[in-house]
N, C-alpha and C positions, 0 to 999 in steps of 0.2 A: 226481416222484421221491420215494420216501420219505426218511425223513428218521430214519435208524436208532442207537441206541445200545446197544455193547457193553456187557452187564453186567460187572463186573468186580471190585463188592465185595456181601460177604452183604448188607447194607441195601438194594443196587439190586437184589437178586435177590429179596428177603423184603419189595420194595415192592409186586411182580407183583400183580396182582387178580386174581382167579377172571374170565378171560373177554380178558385180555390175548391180543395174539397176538405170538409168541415165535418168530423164525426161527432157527433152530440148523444148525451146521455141523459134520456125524458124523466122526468121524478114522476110517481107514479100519481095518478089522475090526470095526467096530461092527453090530452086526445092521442096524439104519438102512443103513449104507454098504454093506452084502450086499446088501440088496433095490433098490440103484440108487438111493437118495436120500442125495446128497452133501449135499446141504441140504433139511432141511425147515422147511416153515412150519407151524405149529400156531396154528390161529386158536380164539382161547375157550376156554386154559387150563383145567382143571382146577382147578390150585393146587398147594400146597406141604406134603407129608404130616407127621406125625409124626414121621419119619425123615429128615427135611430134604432132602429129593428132591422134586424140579418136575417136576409130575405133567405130562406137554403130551396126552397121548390115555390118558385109562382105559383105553377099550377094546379097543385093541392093546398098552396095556402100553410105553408110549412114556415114558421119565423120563431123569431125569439127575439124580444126587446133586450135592449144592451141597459141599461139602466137596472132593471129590474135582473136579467141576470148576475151584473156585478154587487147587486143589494142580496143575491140570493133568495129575491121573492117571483125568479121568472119558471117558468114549465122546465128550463134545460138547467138539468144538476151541473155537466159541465160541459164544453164543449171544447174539442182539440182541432187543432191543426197537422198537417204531414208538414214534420218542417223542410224549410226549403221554402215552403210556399207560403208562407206570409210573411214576405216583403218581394 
């Protein structure tokens, strides 16, 4: 069983490491929740851009701004960690 922790202030979000893996839960009308993924798991982060958004896939273009998540007006209902792996 993993053993998961909700992020839930900017310090456990901006602890993330390039390579974390991050399962996030889309609120619905999210592009994410259009394409059938209620939840995704993003293994081996990206990281955390200049604009304060958690990069989970470049290559699709897959983020969530930290501001707007801790406000609870971002696309990601919530997002956890495996702990262990954030710090």
């Amino acid at each position: 069983m993993l053993n998961l922790k909700r992020l839930e202030t900017v310090t456990e979000i901006q602890s993330l490491k390039k390579g974390s893996t991050v399962i996030v839960e889309w609120k619905e009308g999210s592009s994410e929740y259009k394409r059938g993924n209620k939840v995704g798991i993003y293994k081996r982060i990206w990281g955390i851009n200049r604009s304060n958004e958690v990069i989970l896939e470049l290559r699709r273009n897959i983020y969530f701004s930290i501001d707007m998540y801790l406000s609870g007006e971002s696309v990601a209902k919530a997002a956890y960690v495996i702990k262990g792996e954030e710090q």
